[in-house]
Every structure is written in structure tokens, then in C-alpha cells.
C-alpha positions in Angstrom: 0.0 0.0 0.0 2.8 2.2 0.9 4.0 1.5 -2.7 0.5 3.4 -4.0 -0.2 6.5 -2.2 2.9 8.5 -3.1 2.3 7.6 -7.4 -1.4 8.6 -7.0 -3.0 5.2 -6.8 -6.5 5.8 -5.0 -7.8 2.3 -5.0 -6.3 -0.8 -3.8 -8.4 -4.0 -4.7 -7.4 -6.7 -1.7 -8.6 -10.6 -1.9 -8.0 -11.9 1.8 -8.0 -15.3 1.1 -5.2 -15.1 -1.5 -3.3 -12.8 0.4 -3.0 -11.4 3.8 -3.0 -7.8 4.3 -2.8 -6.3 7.5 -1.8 -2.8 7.5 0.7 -1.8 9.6 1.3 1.6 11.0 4.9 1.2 11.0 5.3 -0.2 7.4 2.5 1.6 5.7 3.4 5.4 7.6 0.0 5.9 7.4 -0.4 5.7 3.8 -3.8 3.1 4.2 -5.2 5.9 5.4 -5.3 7.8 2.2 -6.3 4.9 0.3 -10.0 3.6 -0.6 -9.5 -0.2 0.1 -11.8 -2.3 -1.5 -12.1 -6.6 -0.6 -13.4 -9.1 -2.3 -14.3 -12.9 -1.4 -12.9 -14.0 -4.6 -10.3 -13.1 -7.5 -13.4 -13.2 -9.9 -15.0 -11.0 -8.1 -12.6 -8.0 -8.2 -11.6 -8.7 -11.7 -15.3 -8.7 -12.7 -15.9 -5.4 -10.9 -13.0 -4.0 -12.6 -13.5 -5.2 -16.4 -17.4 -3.6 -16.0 -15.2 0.0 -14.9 -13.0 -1.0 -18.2 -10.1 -1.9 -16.5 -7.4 -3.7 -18.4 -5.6 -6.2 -16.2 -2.1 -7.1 -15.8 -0.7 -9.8 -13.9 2.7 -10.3 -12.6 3.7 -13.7 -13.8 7.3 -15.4 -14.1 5.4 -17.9 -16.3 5.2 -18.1 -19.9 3.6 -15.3 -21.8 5.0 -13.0 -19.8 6.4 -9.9 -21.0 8.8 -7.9 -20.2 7.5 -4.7 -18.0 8.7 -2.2 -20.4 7.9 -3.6 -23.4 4.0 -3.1 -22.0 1.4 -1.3 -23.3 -0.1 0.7 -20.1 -2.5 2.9 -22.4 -6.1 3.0 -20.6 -7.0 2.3 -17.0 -4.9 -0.3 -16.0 -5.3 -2.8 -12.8 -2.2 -4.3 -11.8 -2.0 -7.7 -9.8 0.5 -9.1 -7.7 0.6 -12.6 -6.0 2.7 -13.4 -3.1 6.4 -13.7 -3.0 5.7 -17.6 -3.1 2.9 -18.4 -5.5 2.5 -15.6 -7.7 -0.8 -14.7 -9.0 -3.5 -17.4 -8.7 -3.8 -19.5 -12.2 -7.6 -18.2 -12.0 -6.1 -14.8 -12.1 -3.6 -15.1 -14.5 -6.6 -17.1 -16.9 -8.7 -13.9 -17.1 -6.2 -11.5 -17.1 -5.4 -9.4 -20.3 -2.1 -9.6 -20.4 1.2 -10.9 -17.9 4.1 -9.0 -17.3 7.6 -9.5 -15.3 10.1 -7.8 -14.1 12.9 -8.4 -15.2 15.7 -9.3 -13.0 19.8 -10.0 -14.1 21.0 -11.4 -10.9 20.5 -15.4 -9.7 17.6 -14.1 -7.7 14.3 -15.0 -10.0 11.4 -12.7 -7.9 11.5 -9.8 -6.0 9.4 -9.1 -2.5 6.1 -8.0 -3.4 6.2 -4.3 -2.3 9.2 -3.8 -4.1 7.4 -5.4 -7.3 4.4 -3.2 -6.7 6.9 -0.1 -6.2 8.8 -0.9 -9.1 6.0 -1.5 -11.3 3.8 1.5 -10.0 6.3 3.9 -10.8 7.4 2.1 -14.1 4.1 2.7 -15.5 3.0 6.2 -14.0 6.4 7.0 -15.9 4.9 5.6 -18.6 2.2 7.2 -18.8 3.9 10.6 -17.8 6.2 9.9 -21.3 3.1 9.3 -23.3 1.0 12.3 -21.9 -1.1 10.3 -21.2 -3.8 11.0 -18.5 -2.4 10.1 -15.1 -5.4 9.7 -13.0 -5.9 13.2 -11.3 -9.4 13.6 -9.9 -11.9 15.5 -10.5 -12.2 18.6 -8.4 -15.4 17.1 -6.5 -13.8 13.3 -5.9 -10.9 15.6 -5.1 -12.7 17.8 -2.1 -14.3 14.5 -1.4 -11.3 13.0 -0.1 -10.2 15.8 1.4 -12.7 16.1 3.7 -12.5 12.1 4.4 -8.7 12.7 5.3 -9.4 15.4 7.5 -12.4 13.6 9.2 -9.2 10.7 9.8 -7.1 12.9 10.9 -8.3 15.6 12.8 -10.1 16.0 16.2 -13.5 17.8 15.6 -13.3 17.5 11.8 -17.0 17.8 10.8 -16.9 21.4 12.9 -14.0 22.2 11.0 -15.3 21.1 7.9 -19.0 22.9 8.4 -17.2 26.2 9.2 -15.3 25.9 5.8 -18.3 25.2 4.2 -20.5 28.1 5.5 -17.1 30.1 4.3 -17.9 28.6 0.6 
């Protein structure tokens, strides 16, 4: 998650029973605060969810038809997914995804911790898309104020006074 935030990522998509994810305070520095976190029982569940918002996804695989991360195509909305440092992503996963992708890696070691994956890849494709002028996911100035105001309410003691003030100010 703390791999996210910082590159402009609002929504992390989280299946529990294929991976655990337990924020922590001291890993995270509060960055899962920031984020809208979104869990599904199954992987074909939060792939179906994104394909209907026209997501293309892209799976980290060291399996065949992977290709290399920058020879991708990251044009569109993308959804990247990562497995564990063991498994990968799921078979089920990597059967409906659009496309595979690896990192790839010179030294003996063959995979890379999965937060340094999702940090390598994260910032490999909002480079990407920052070479291609492409769109890089800014918000609209009411989703904007919207999480704004949820951030404050998070972080600050007697938010919604705060926040009705600032709005009587408007």
C-alpha cells in the first residue's frame, strides 16, 4: 500500500484469502489511510468489478507469456496484480487477465518481494504514462474535495466542525 499513495493510486483492490493484508502503522506510515481499500471474497470478483469500470488487467507472472515490463502497453485504465512472494498470482487470475508481465531481473535471484514489485512496477508505469501524456489519473475537483474532507475527518479532532465552518465560508 505504501508503494500506492505517493504515485497517485487511490484504489487498492485486496482478496484476503489469496493474500494477507494487515496494514501496519509502521510499514505503511500511514499511507492506508489515504487509500480507498476495496475486498473481495474471490479473484473473480474484483476482476469482474473492474473489467465492467474498463479496467485492463495485468498480472505479474514469471510464467510463460509474460512480458517484459517495459515492453507493456499501459495505455487505458490499468489494474495491476500481484501474487505473493511464493505463489505468484492465482492460475484463476492469470486465466482472465489481459495480459502478464515480469520484471525483469539479471541477478541469480528469479522474484522480487512483493512491495518492491508493486513499487517498481507502480512507478514504471506512472512514468509511462507521464512519457506518453497520457492522463495520469488526477481527480476531479469534486472526488478531489471528497477525499479531502475524508482525510481530514481521519485525521483531525472535531473534523466535521472544521469542515461545516469551511463550508459556511464557501
Amino acid at each position: 500500500m505504501l508503494s500506492c499513495e505517493p504515485f497517485g493510486i487511490q484504489h487498492v483492490h485486496i482478496i484476503p484469502q489469496l493474500v494477507k493484508v494487515r496494514p501496519s502503522p509502521e510499514i505503511t506510515q500511514g499511507a492506508d489511510r489515504w487509500l480507498t481499500i476495496h475486498y473481495y471474497e474471490t479473484a473473480e470478483d474484483c476482476i469482474s468489478r473492474l473489467k465492467k469500470e474498463e479496467f485492463k488487467i495485468l498480472a505479474g507472472s514469471l510464467g510463460e507469456g509474460s512480458v517484459p515490463l517495459h515492453d507493456c502497453d499501459f495505455t487505458g485504465k490499468i489494474a495491476l496484480v500481484f501474487g505473493n512472494e511464493v505463489d505468484g498470482a492465482s492460475e484463476a487470475v492469470i486465466e482472465i487477465a489481459d495480459g502478464l508481465f515480469v520484471i525483469p531481473l539479471v541477478g541469480f535471484s528469479q522474484s522480487l518481494n512483493v512491495s518492491v514489485s508493486a513499487g517498481i512496477t507502480v512507478h514504471h508505469v506512472r512514468q509511462w504514462k507521464e512519457d506518453k501524456r497520457e492522463e495520469t489519473g488526477a481527480l476531479p475537483e469534486h472526488e478531489n474535495r471528497h477525499l479531502m474532507e475524508r482525510w481530514i475527518k481521519k485525521s483531525v479532532k472535531q473534523a466535521d466542525r472544521i469542515l461545516d465552518v469551511l463550508k459556511d465560508d464557501d
